[in-house]
KOLPA-566155 format. One record per residue (C-alpha): z, x, y. Coordinates in steps of 0.5 Angstrom, whole numbers, plus 500, padded with zeros to 3 digits. Example, Ala and Ser with C-alpha at 12.3 -4.5 7.8 and 13.67 -1.06 7.14 Angstrom:
REM KOLPA-566155
516525491 514527498 
REM end
This chain:
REM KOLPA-566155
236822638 244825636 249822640 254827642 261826643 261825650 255822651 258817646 264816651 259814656 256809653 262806651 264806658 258803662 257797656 265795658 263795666 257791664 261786660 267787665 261785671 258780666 264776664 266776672 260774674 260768669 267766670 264764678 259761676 261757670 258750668 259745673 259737671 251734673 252732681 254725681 249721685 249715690 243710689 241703691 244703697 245696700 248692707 251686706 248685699 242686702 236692700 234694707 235688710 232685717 234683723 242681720 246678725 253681721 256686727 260689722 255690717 259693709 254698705 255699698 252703692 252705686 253712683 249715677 251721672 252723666 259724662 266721661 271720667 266721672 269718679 269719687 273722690 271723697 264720701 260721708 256716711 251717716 247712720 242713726 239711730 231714728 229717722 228724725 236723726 238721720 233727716 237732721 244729719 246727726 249721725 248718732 251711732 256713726 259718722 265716718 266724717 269726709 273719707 277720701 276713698 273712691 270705694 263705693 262697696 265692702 266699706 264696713 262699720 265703725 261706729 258704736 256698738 251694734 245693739 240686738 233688736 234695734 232699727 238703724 238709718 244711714 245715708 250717704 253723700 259722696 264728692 266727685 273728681 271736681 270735689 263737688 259734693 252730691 245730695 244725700 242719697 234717699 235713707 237706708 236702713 236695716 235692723 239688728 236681730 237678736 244677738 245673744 242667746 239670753 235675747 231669746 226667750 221663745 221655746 221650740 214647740 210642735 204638734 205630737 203626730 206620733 212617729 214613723 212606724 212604716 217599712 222605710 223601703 217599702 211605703 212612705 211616710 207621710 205625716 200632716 202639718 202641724 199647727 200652732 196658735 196664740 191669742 193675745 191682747 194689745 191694750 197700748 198704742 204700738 210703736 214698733 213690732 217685730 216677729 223673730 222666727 225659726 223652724 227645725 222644718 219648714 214653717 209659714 207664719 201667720 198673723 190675724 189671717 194674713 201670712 207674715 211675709 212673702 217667703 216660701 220654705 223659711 227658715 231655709 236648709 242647713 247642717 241643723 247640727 251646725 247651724 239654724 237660721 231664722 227670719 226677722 219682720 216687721 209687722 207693725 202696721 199688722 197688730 191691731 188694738 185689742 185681740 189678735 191671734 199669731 199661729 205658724 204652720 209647720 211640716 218635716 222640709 229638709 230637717 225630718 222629710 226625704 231628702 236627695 237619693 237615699 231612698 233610690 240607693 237604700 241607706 240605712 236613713 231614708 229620711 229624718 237625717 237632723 230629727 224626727 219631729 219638726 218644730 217652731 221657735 218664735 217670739 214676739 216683741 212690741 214696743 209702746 209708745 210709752 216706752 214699756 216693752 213686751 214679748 210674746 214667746 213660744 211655749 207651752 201656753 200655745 195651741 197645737 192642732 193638725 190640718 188640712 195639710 194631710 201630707 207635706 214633703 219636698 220631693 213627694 208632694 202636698 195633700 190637702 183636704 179643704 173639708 178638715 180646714 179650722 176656719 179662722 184659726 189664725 184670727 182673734 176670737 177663734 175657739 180653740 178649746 178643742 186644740 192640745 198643749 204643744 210638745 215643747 222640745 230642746 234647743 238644736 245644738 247649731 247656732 242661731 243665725 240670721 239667714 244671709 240671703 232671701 230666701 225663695 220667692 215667687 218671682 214670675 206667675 205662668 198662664 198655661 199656653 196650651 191644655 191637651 187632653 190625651 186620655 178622657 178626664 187626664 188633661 195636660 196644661 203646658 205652661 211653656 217653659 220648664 221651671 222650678 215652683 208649684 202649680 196654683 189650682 182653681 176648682 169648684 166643685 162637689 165636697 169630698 172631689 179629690 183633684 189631682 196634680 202631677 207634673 212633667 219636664 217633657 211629654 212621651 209620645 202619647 201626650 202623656 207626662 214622661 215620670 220616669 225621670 223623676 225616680 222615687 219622687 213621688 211629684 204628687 199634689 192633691 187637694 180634696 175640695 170643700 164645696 163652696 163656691 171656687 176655691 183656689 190652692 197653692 202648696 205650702 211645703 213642696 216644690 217640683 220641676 216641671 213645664 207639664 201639669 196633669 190634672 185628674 180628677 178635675 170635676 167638668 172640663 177645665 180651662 186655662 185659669 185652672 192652674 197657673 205657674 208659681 214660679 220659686 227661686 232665690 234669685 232674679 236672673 236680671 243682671 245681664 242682656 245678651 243678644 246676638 245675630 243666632 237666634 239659637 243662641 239668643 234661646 240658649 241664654 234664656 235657657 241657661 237664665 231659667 235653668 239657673 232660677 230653677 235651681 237656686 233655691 237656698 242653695 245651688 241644687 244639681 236638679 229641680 225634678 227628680 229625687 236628688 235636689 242636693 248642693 253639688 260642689 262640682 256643678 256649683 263651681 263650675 258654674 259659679 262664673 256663670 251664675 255671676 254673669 247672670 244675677 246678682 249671687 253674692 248673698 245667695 252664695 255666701 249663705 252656700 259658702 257657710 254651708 259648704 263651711 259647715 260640711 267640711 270632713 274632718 280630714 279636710 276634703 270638703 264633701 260632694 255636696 252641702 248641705 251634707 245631710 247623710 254620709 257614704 263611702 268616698 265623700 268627695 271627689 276631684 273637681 267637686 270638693 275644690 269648690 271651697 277654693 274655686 266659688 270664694 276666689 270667685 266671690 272675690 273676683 266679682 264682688 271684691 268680697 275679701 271677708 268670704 276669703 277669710 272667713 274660708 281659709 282656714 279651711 281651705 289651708 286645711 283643705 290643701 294639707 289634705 291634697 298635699 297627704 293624699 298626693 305623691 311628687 306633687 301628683 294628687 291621685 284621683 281618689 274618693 268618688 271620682 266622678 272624673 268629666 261627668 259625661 262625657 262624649 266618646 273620649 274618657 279623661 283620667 280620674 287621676 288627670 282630674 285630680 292632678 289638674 285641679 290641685 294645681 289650679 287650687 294652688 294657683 288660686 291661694 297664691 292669688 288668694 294669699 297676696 290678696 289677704 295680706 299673706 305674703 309668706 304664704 302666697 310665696 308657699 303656694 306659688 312654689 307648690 304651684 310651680 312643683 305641680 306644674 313640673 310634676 303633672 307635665 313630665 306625667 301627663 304632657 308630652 315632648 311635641 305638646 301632645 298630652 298622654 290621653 289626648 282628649 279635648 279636656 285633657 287639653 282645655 284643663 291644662 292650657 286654663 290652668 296654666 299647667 302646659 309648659 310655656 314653650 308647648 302652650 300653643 302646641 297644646 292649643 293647636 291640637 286641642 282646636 284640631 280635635 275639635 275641627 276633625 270631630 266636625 266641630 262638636 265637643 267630646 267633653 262634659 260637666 268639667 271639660 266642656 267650659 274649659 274647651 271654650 276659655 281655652 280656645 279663646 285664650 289662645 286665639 281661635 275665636 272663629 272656633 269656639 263660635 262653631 261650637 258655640 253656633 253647633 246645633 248637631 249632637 252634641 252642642 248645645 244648639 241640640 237641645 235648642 233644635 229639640 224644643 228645649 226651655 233650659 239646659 239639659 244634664 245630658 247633651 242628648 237628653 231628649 229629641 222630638 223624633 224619638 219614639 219612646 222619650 221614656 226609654 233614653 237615660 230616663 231614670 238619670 235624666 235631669 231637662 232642668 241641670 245648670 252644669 252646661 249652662 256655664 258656657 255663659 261664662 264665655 259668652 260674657 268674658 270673650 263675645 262679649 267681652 266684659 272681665 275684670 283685671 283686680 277684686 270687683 269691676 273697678 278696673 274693667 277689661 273690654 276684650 270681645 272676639 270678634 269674628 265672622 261666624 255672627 254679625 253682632 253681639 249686644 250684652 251688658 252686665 250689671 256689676 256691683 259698681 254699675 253697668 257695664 255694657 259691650 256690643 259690636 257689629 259689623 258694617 261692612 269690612 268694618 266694626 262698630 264697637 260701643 262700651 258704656 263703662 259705670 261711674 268711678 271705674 276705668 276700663 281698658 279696652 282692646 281693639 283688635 287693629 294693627 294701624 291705631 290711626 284707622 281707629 277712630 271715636 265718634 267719628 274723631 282720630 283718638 289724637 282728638 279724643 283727651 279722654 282717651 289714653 292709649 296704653 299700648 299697641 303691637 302687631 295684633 290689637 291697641 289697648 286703650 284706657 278710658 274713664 266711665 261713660 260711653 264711647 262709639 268705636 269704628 275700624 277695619 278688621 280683617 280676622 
REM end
């Protein structure tokens, strides 16, 4: 076709007006950012949590996208009282409206009024940097419990096993669980259940056959006369129409059983420290369809019986004999003619509460790796990690067989289980067959530390399956990966993983074994860094701030450990009772969790009255049961060192803790005292040259940490310390309180290839020790136990813990130096990169999950060159340190960071450049010789 002029003037003119059309069409819809996403919604730390008694709950969540310099600008929450509402978008109980704010956590309530028994959903939306606003995030919800005590109408009930009437020294007591029933009738359709339930013990509850929930040793331990909690369920889709039957089984647990040492050390109580008899409160409430509602409570119209649970003790054991089992006694229909009226008992004098936290859980099942048998008919099942838990046996054989289960950390020389550690703890299971077909059994009410299980007894020969490993723990060491180029030290951090699973367990345990079991402060503090490293504790130490809340002596001085069941002479100590201080200024740090601080400081201003008494010119003595560097290696740092650092650092941390709540009078007040310990302890304790008067490793670590050095020996104070440790052929001399601090301390002031030594170390002691001697977890001695050792009974047996976190909190270091990950305010949103790099190992990787996302940091070296990668979470920034003296050898991506915008730099000197960057994930590369 020939075009003519005009044609062709045409056609120019409707390609130009399509163009024009076009390029207006695409300038309105131009690319937008991907939508920033909310996920993981939580309330009070908690993924959809029953029955909280909090009024004010918080919400928080994460966000999720793709990209650089991501953020909230704005979010919307709504909460309602039924899901139909929340999936119309009516927030009926709240609607905060658009709220600019970037905070994603510790955003409370502030809608109507909280109302007990009642269910609750919530969603949120956010907008992002660009106010492009997000989907409505997947609903949340969680329930209220029952708030008032007129809500309660259960009465707490037991079964009469009569009382202790053996020499407490001289034989135990043991007496069987109790059990309870009731049979009841649904004649409507249900619309919602709900089951409120508590225990002066430990309780399991039942209902139509099946076990209510996956919690183990519910309702958790307290001081009982402060305060006792219970658990809420909901068991709607549980109750049948027509008969069904609820019973609890319930035994002594913390509130009536053994507890901790008193029997090794003879107190006057031996166990029984909050009463005698265990007991059950508990009711049930239904709601119809037709709107009536009904509950069903604890009282004397109950059927109480004893079991097969012939013995339950925490630290003794279990004995269960399946010949005297009540077949289907939790299910309808059951005759129960034959069982008593339960003994119906006063309410407790604490307060009725709902647990924190979660509580235990099964969080990993073992299959033995290897079975040995070193004597005929004693077989010995490895399950190849040391742990906290119960043994889950499977056996089939004649009735009236009676099977028997002890349990080991180690092995003597013989192949035999070394018992010697766990004192009077009997760590004794047994269980009496029935004789019909293969019967499998786990323990209720008891718990060990073991790797090893003996069985004896065991009728033929048994095989793997025999016994599995039921791993228990309140938490889930999975916030975090480290990985390095020493393997050792990749094994020391599954170690401290496992060791730190063990021993959360309601509270923070010194040891998971032997006949001890208690909340030491000393070791909680200083492993509460640590801990946070490693999992997600923030409910799970809240609930041990209220214990420790609880235990507060009177006078002040917060004890050696909470709960505090039984009191002795010297109930706290220096470094152990600064906990009250330590784990909130902490809770803060990591989770930006101001409500833990205020709930905390009136005791800790009353803890500080306490020290300011008990001290002389600003000098705090030792004083109590000084424990001083728990042990210790060859050097001894004063008791009365330990308590003047410490109360210098408590100061330190409320004046930081003051001005974080608002308290500006009080942050100058203890700034001031700061500066007046500061002066005391170094005309005391610090010499003209830098020297301190003892001249140990600790004395130098506590004092360079703590800031007590003054400014002009600090490095003096740093030099010697990493001299000490250089003629000790790079070895620690230090303990529980030193050790931890040795690490920071060189790392803060520069000798990074040092701490790596001792990091890398695998000669006594060091942690590589234990490693090189077969270890799974962190051992409370450094020389707890060597392979090569011809009596493994003889060494420190009888105070000898394999499963004992204390030296575990060199992870602290790990993360906030080789790794680098810190946080400069409350919470990760403004994040320090800060790795220290050095020769000593080829590469670190490690990530942690913080409660505003992943962070993650690794490097590597290429030669004379590092390669370094940080990914930082959505709506946070981070400044990143790079250790490098000409910024124009750095490069991004392969770009100069002049050709990076999203990039800014902060600072450079001499030493490293300081960059600051948005979320999203950034490759760096540069020269460095350390």
């Amino acid at each position: 076709m020939k075009l003519t002029q005009n044609t062709f003037i045409c056609l120019i003119i409707k390609i130009a007006i399509l163009c024009f059309g076009f390029n207006r069409i695409t300038a309105n819809t131009a690319p937008q950012k991907d939508l920033l996403n909310p996920k993981e919604l939580r309330v009070e730390y908690l993924e959809n949590p029953m029955g909280i008694t909090v009024l004010s709950p918080r919400f928080s969540w994460l966000l999720e996208g793709n990209g650089r310099n991501r953020s909230q600008s704005a979010y919307q929450i709504l909460v309602s009282s039924s899901k139909k509402n929340l999936e119309e978008d009516q927030g009926d109980t709240w609607d905060s409206g658009k709220v600019s704010s970037h905070d994603t956590n510790q955003i409370v309530y502030a809608g109507d009024n909280l109302i007990s028994n009642t269910d609750y959903y919530w969603k949120v939306k956010i907008w992002d940097e660009s106010n492009q606003e997000s989907e409505w995030s997947e609903p949340g919800h969680w329930s209220m419990g029952l708030l008032n005590f007129s809500d309660w109408q259960g009465q707490f009930i037991s079964h009469d096993v009569g009382y202790d009437t053996t020499d407490k020294y001289d034989s135990l007591y043991l007496p069987p669980a109790r059990y309870l029933r009731k049979s009841f009738q649904i004649t409507k359709k249900v619309k919602r259940a709900t089951v409120y339930s508590t225990a002066l013990g430990l309780y399991e509850l039942r209902l139509n056959g099946e076990k209510v929930g996956d919690d183990y040793f519910a309702p958790g331990w307290t001081d009982y006369n402060e305060r006792l909690y219970y658990q809420t369920h909901d068991i709607t889709n549980s109750i049948k129409q027509g008969d069904n039957a609820i019973g609890a089984v319930i035994a002594d647990g913390w509130y009536a059983g053994y507890i901790g040492y008193a029997l090794l050390v003879r107190l006057d109580k031996v166990r029984e420290f909050y009463g005698v008899n265990p007991s059950f409160m508990g009711q049930l409430h239904i709601q119809y369809e037709d709107g009536t509602e009904e509950v069903l409570a604890t009282d004397s119209t109950w059927k109480s019986n004893e079991g097969p649970v012939r013995e339950a003790d925490i630290l003794m054991g279990e004995k269960y004999d399946a010949r005297l089992e009540h077949s289907g006694w939790d299910t309808p229909g059951y005759d129960d003619q034959g069982w008593k009226t339960p003994k119906v008992y006063t309410y407790p004098d604490g307060k009725l509460e709902a647990h924190p936290s979660s509580l235990i859980k099964n969080i990993e099942r073992l299959r033995p790796v290897k079975i040995t048998e070193p004597e005929p008919g004693t077989y010995i099942f490895d399950l190849g990690k040391n742990f906290a838990g119960i043994a889950e046996l499977k056996v089939e054989g004649p009735a009236g067989t009676e099977v028997r289960l002890r349990f080991g950390e180690i092995l003597k020389q013989d192949g035999n289980i070394q018992t010697e550690n766990l004192r009077l703890a009997r760590a004794t299971d047994t269980y009496i067959l029935k004789g019909e077909g293969v019967e499998v059994w786990q323990p209720k009410f008891t718990y060990h530390g073991f790797q090893y299980v003996e069985v004896t007894g065991y009728p033929g020969k048994p095989s793997l399956d025999a016994i599995t490993g039921i791993v228990l723990s309140s938490i889930k060491t999975d916030a975090s990966t480290f990985k390095t180029s020493n393997e050792m030290n990749n094994t020391l951090y599954e170690n401290i993983k496992t060791t730190q699973e063990a021993n959360f367990f309601d509270i923070p345990t010194d040891c998971p074994q032997r006949d001890e079991r208690l909340g030491w402060t000393g070791d909680a503090q200083t492993y509460m860094r640590s801990a946070t490293y490693n999992a997600d504790v923030a409910s799970f130490m809240t609930k041990f701030l209220v214990d420790l809340d609880d235990a507060q002596r009177w006078y002040g001085a917060y004890p050696n450990f909470a709960p505090f069941p039984y009191s002795r002479p010297n109930q706290y100590s220096p470094a152990w009772m600064d906990a009250g201080i330590i784990i909130p200024y902490n809770m803060y740090k990591v989770y930006n969790d101001k409500r833990i601080l205020e709930f905390m400081y009136k005791g800790m201003e009353k803890f500080m009255e306490f020290q300011a008494d008990a001290s002389t010119d600003f000098i705090r003595p030792g004083g109590g049961n000084n424990w001083g560097d728990w042990l210790a290696v060859d050097e001894e740092t004063s008791k009365g060192y330990i308590g003047a650092s410490f109360y210098g650092y408590d100061a330190k941390l409320m004046a930081e803790i003051a001005e974080v709540l608002g308290r500006t009078q009080d942050a100058q007040k203890y700034r001031v005292l700061f500066e007046n310990i500061k002066k005391a302890f170094s005309e005391k304790y610090i010499l003209p040259d830098g020297r301190t008067t003892e001249d140990t490793q600790t004395t130098y670590a506590l004092a360079l940490y703590f800031d007590l050095f003054p400014e002009n020996l600090a490095e003096k104070g740093a030099a010697r310390l990493a001299e000490k440790i250089e003629k000790n052929s790079f070895k620690f001399s230090s303990g529980f309180l030193g050790t931890k601090h040795v690490m920071l301390a060189l790392s803060k002031y520069g000798y990074h290839d040092l701490a790596y030594k001792l990091f890398k170390q695998t000669e006594y002691p060091s942690w590589g020790y234990s490693v090189e001697n077969g270890s799974t977890s962190i051992w409370e001695r450094w020389n707890s136990y060597t392979k090569n050792d011809a009596e493994n009974s003889d060494l420190n047996a009888k105070m000898n813990s394999f499963s004992h976190y204390a030296f575990g909190s060199v992870a602290e270091w790990m993360f906030l130096h080789a790794v680098g990950i810190g946080t400069e305010d409350g919470g990760y949103r403004n994040i320090r990169i800060k790795p220290v790099i050095s020769k000593e190992v080829d590469f670190i990787n490690g990530s942690y999950k913080s409660i505003n996302g992943t962070i993650a940091s690794s490097w590597k070296w290429q030669g004379n060159k590092v390669l370094m990668t940080v990914d930082i979470p959505v709506n946070t920034k981070a400044k990143v340190h790079i250790p490098i003296e000409n910024i124009s050898d750095l490069r991004e991506g392969n770009k100069k960071l002049a050709k990076v915008p999203s990039i800014k730099v902060v600072a450079t000197n001499e030493k490293e450049a300081i960059l600051e960057i948005g979320s999203g994930t950034y490759s760096f590369s540069f020269k460095y010789a350390p």
